[in-house]
MARKESE-70116 format. One record per residue: residue in one letter; residue number from 1; x, y, z of N, C-alpha, C in turn; chain. Coordinates in pm, whole numbers, plus 50000, padded with zeros to 5 digits. Layout:
<atoms>
ATOM residuo num    nx    ny    nz   cax   cay   caz    cx    cy    cz cadena
ATOM       A NUM     X     Y     Z     X     Y     Z     X     Y     Z      A
...
</atoms>
This chain:
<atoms>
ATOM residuo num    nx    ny    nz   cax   cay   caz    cx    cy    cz cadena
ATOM       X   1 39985 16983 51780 39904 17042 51678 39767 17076 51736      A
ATOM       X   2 39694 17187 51681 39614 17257 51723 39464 17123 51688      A
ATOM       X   3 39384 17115 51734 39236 17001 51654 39128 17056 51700      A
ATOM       X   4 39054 17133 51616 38912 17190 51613 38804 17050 51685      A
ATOM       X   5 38735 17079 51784 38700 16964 51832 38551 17002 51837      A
ATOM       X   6 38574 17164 51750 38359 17184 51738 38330 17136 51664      A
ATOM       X   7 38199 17032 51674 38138 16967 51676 38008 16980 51563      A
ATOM       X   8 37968 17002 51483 37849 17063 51385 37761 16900 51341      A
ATOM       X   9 37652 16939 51327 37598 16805 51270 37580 16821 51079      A
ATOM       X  10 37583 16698 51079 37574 16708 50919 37457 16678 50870      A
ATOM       X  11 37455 16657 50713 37290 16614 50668 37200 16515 50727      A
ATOM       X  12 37273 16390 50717 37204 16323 50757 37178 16340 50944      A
ATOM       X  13 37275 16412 51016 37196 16384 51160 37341 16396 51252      A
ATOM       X  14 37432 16370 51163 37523 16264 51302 37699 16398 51262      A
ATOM       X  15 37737 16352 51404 37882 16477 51403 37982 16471 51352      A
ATOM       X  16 38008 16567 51268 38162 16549 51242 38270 16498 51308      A
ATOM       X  17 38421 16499 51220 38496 16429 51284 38546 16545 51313      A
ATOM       X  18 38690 16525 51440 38754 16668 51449 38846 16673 51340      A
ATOM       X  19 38874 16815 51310 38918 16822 51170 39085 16964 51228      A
ATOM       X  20 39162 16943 51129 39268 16969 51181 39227 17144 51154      A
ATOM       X  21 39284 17243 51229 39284 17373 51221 39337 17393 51118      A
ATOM       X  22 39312 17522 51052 39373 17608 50931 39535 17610 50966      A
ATOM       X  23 39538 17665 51116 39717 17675 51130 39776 17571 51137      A
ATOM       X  24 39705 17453 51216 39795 17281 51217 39844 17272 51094      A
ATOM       X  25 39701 17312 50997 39733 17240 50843 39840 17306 50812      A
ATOM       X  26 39830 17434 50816 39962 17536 50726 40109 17443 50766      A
ATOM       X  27 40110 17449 50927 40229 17415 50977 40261 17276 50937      A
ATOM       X  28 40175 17157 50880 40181 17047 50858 40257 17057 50720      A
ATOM       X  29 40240 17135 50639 40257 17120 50504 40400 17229 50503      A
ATOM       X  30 40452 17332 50613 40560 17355 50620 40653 17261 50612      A
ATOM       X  31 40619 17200 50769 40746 17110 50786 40699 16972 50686      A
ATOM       X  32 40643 16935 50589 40634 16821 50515 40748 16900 50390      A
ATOM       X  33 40743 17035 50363 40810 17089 50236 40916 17080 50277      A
ATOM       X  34 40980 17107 50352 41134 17101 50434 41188 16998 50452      A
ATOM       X  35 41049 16852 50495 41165 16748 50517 41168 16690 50329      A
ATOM       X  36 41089 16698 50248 41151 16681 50123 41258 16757 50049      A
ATOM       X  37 41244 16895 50044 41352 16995 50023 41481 16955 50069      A
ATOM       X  38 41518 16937 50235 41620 16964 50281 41720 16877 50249      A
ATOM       X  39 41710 16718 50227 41764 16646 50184 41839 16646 50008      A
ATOM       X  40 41810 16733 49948 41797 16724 49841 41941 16849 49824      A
ATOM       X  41 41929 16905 49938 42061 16971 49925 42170 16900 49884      A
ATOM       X  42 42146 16797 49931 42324 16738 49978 42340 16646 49827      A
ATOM       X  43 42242 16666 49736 42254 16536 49629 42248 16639 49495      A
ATOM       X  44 42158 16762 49508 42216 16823 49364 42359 16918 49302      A
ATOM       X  45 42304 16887 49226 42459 16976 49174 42408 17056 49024      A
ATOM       X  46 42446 17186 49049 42389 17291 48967 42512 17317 48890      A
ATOM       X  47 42460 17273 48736 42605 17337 48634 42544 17472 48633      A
ATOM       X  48 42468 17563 48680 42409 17709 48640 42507 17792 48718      A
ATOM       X  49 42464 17899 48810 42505 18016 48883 42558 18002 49040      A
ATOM       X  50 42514 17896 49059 42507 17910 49218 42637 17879 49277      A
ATOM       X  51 42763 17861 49198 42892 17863 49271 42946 18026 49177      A
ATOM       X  52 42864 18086 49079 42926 18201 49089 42881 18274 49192      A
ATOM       X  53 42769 18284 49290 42690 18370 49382 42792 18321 49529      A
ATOM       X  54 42875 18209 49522 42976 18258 49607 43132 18232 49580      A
ATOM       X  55 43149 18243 49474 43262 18284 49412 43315 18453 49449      A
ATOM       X  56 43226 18498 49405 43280 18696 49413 43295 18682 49557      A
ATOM       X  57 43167 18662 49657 43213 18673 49801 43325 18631 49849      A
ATOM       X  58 43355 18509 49815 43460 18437 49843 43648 18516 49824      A
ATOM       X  59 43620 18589 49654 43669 18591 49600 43734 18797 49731      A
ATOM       X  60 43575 18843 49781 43594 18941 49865 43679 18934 49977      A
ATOM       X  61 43665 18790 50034 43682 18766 50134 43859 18718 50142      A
ATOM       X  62 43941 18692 49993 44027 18705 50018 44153 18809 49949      A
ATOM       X  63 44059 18945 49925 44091 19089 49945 44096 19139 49819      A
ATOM       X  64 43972 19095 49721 43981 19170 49656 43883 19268 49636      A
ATOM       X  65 43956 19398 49620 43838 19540 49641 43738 19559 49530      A
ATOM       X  66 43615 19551 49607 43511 19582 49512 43473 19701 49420      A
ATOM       X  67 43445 19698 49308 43443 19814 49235 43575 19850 49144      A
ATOM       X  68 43682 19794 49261 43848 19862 49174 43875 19714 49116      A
ATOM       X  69 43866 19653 49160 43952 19488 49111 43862 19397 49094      A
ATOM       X  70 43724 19399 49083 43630 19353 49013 43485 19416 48931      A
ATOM       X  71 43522 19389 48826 43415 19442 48719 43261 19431 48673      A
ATOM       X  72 43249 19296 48727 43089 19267 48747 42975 19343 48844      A
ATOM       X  73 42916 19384 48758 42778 19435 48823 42731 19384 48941      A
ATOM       X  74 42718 19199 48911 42690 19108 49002 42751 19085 49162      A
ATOM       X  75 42869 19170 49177 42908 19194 49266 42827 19251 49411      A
ATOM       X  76 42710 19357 49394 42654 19389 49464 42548 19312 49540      A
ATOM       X  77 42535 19166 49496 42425 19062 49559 42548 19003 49635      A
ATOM       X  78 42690 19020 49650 42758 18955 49733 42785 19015 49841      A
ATOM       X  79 42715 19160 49865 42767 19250 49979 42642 19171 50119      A
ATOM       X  80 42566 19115 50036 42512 19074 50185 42568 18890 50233      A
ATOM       X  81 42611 18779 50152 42650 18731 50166 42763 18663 50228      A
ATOM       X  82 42851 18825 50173 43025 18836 50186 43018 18816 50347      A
ATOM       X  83 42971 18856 50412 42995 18861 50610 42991 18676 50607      A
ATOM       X  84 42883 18612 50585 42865 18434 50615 43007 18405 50551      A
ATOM       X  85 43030 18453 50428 43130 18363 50350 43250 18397 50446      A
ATOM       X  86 43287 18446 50467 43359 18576 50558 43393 18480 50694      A
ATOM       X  87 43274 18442 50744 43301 18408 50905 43291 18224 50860      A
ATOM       X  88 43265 18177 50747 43226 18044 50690 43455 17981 50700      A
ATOM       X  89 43483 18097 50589 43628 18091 50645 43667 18121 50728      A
ATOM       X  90 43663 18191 50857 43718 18196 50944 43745 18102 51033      A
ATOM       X  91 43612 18011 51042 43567 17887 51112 43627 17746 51027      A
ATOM       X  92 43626 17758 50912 43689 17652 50867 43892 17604 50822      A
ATOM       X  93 43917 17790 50828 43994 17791 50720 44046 17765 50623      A
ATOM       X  94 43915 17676 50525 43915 17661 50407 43794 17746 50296      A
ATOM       X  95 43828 17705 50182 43664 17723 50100 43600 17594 50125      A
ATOM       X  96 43658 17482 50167 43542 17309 50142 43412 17293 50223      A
ATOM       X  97 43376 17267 50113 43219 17280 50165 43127 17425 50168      A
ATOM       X  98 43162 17497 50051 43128 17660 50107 43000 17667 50010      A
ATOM       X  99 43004 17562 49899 42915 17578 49819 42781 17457 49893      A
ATOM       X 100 42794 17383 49987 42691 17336 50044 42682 17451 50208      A
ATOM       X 101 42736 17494 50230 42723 17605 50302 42619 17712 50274      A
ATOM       X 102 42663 17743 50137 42523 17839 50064 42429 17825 50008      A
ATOM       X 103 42454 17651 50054 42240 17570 50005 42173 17616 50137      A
ATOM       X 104 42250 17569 50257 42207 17552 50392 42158 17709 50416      A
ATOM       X 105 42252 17842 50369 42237 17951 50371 42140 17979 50332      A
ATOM       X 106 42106 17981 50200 41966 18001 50102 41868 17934 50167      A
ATOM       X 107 41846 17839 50208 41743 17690 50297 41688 17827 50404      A
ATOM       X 108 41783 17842 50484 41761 17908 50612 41707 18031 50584      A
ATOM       X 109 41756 18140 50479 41666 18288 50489 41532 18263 50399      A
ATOM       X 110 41519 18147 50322 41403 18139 50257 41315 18104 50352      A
ATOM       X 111 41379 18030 50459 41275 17995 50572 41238 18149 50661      A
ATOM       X 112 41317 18189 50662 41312 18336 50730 41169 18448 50688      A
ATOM       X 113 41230 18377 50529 41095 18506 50487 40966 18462 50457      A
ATOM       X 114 40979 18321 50443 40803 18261 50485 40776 18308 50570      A
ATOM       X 115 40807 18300 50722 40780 18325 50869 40809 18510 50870      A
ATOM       X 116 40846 18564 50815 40823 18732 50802 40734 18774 50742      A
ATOM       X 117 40661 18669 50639 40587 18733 50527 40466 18683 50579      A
ATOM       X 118 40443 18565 50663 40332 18517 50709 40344 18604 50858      A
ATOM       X 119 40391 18670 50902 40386 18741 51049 40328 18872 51001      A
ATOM       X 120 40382 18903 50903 40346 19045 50818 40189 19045 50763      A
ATOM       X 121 40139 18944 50726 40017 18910 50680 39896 18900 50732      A
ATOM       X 122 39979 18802 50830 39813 18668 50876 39746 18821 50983      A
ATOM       X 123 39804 18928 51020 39713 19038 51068 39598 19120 51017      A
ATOM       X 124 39661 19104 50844 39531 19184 50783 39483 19099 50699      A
ATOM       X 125 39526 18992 50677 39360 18917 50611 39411 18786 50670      A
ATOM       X 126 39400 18735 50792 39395 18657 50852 39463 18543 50797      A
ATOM       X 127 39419 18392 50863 39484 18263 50753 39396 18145 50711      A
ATOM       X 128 39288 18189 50742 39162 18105 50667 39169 18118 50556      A
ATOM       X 129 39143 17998 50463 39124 17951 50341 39067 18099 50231      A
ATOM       X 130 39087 18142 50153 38981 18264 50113 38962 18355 50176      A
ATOM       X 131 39030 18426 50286 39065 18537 50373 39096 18644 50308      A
ATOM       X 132 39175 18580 50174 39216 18734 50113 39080 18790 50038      A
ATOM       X 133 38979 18698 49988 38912 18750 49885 38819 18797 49999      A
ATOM       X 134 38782 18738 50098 38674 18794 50216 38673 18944 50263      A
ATOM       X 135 38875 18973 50285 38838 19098 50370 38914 19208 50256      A
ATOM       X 136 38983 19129 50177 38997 19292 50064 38921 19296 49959      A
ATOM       X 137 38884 19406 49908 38816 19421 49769 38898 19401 49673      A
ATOM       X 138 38874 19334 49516 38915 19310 49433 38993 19453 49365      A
ATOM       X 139 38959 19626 49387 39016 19674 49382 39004 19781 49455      A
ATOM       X 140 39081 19828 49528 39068 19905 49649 39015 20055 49568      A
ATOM       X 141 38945 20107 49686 38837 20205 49674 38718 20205 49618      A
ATOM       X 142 38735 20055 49545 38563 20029 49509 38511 19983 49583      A
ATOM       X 143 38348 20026 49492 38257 19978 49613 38205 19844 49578      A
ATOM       X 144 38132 19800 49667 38086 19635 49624 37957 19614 49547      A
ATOM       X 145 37939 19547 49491 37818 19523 49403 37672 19517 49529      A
ATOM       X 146 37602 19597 49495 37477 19532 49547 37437 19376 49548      A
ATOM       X 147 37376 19298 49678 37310 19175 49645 37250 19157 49531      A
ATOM       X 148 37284 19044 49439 37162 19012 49321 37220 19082 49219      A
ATOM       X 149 37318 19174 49198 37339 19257 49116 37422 19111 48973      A
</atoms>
């Protein structure tokens, strides 16, 4: 981990401690969300949607044609799925375990798009605390208030 080791004096006289960087911190509180999250896969159980989101794939994967032999709309969030579910059986040749397969799945591209969305970012308003309000205007093409205003 990264440790800011400049040095500033404070009121009374005497130096700070070193204090962890903006990125240590970010990265500290990544991997602290993950190791609580990740465990938690293996213990819930959702009466909601999440074995229909690989049901249809599943359901693709053992030949039925989309559009002609299934009627749900919902079908089209399985065209990106259908390939994992796809190669999930190939490797197992079962369905067991396909619905903790697509926690681990979901786990992994959510991790994907933190780290795309923070690569995409931290270039134009950096990753200091209040970065966003520093370098964009509250609404673009205005101008800023005069001092004192």
């Amino acid at each position: 981990m990264d440790v800011d080791f400049n040095t500033s004096t404070t009121a009374s006289g005497g130096d700070r401690k070193p204090r962890f960087s903006d990125e240590a911190l970010g990265r500290l509180i990544l991997c602290a969300t993950i190791a609580v999250v990740y465990p938690r896969m293996y213990f819930s159980y959702a009466f909601s949607d999440e074995s229909y989101y690989l049901a249809i794939p599943y359901s693709f994967t053992l030949g039925v044609r989309p559009f002609f032999d299934e009627p749900s709309i919902y079908q089209l969030a399985a065209f990106f799925t259908q390939p994992f579910v796809e190669l999930y059986v190939a490797i197992t040749g079962s369905s067991a375990g396909l619905v903790l397969f697509g926690r681990h799945l979901y786990f992994a591209s959510s991790i994907l798009c933190v780290m795309a969305l923070r690569h995409f970012w931290k270039p134009l308003i950096g990753s200091g605390p209040g970065s966003i309000t520093q370098k964009q205007p509250a609404f673009p093409g205005s101008r800023s208030l005069p001092a004192g205003a």
